[in-house]
C-alpha positions in Angstrom: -15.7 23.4 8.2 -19.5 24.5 8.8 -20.1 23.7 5.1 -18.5 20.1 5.6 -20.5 19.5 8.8 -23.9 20.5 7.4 -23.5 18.4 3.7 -21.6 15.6 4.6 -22.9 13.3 8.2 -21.6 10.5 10.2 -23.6 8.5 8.1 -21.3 9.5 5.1 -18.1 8.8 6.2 -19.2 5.6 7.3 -20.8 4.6 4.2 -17.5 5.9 2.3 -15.3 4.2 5.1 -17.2 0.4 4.3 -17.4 0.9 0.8 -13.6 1.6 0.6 -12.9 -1.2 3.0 -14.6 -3.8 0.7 -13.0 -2.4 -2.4 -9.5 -2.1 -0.7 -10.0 -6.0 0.1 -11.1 -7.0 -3.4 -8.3 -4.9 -4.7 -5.6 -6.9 -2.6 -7.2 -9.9 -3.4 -7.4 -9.0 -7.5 -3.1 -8.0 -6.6 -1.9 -10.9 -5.1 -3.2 -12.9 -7.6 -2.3 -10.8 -10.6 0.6 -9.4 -10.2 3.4 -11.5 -11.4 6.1 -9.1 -11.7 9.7 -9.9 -9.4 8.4 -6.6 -7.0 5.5 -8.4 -6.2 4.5 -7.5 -2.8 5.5 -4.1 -2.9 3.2 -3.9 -6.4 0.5 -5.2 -4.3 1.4 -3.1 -1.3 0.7 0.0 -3.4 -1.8 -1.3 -5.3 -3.6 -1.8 -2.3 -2.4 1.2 -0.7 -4.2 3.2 -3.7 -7.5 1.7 -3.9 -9.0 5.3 -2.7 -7.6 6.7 -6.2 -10.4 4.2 -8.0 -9.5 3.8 -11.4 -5.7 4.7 -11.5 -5.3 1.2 -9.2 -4.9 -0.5 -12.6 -2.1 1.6 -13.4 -0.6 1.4 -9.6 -0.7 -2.5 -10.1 1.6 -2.5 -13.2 4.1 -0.2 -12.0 2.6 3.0 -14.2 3.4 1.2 -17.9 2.1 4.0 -20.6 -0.6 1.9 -21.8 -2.0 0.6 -18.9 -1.8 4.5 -17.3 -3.3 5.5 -20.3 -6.0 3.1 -19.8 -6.6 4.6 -16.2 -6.4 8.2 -17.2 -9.4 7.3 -20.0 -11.7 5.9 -16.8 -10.8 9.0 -14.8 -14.0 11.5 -16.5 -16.2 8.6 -16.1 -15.9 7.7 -12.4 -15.1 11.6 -11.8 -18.5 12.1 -13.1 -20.0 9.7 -10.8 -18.4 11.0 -7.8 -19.5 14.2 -8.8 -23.4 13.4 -9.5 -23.3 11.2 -6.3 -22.0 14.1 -4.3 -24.5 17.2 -5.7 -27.5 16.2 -4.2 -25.8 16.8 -1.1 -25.3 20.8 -1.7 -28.3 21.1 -3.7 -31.7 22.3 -2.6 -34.1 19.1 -3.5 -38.0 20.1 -4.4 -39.2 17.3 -2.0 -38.2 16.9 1.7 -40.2 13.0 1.9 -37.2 10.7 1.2 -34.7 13.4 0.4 -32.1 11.6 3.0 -32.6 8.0 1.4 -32.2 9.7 -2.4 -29.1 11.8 -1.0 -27.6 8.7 0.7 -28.4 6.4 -2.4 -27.2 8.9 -4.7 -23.7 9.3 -2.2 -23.8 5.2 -2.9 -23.9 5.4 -6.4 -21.2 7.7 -6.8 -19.0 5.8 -4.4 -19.4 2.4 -6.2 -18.8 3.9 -9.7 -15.2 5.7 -8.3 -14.1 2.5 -6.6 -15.7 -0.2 -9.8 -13.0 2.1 -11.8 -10.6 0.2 -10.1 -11.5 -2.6 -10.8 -12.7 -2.2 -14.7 -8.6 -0.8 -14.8 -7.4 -4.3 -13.7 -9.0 -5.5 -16.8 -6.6 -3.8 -19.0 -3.5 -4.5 -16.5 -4.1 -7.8 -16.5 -4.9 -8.8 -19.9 
């Protein structure tokens, strides 16, 4: 836990807390108005429920249908990747300490907001 405690602050985990909490209300809101299937609210229940899983909440929303899972899946490297660029300059040893906490943080940002846009990029496919 002494590796978590030294990368990752308060800061963090309330960054990643609001961010989620906005995308977790856009993604109900995107679900109860398009989902149209006779499960309705539990769809958007566990569409809603699985916001934090970014791009597979298209999938969620339509019940897991191959093509719109497939669709998912294919966003998956691409918001991986951005989790995972957003997240190394966190472990890594920058060659500047002046703003080295505003790039970390912006970069934590970035990577958060390209996980959680793969959500809603996957509602373009589900709902088309």
């Amino acid at each position: 836990m002494k590796i978590i405690e030294s990368y990752f602050t308060q800061a963090h985990l309330f960054v990643f807390l609001g961010i989620w909490l906005c995308f977790t209300v856009w993604t109900y809101w995107i679900a109860e108005h398009g989902i149209e299937q006779y499960d309705h609210s539990r769809l958007v229940l566990l569409t809603t429920c699985g916001t934090v899983l970014g791009p597979m909440t298209g999938a969620i929303s339509r019940n897991c249908q191959s093509c719109c899972l497939k669709a998912s899946i294919s966003l998956l490297p691409y918001c991986g990747a951005s989790v995972i660029l957003g997240t190394m300059p966190l472990f890594i040893k920058l060659p500047f300490r002046r703003g080295s906490t505003v790039f970390r943080m912006t970069m934590w940002i970035m990577g958060l907001l390209g996980w959680f846009l793969g959500g809603i990029v996957s509602f373009f496919h589900a709902f088309s």
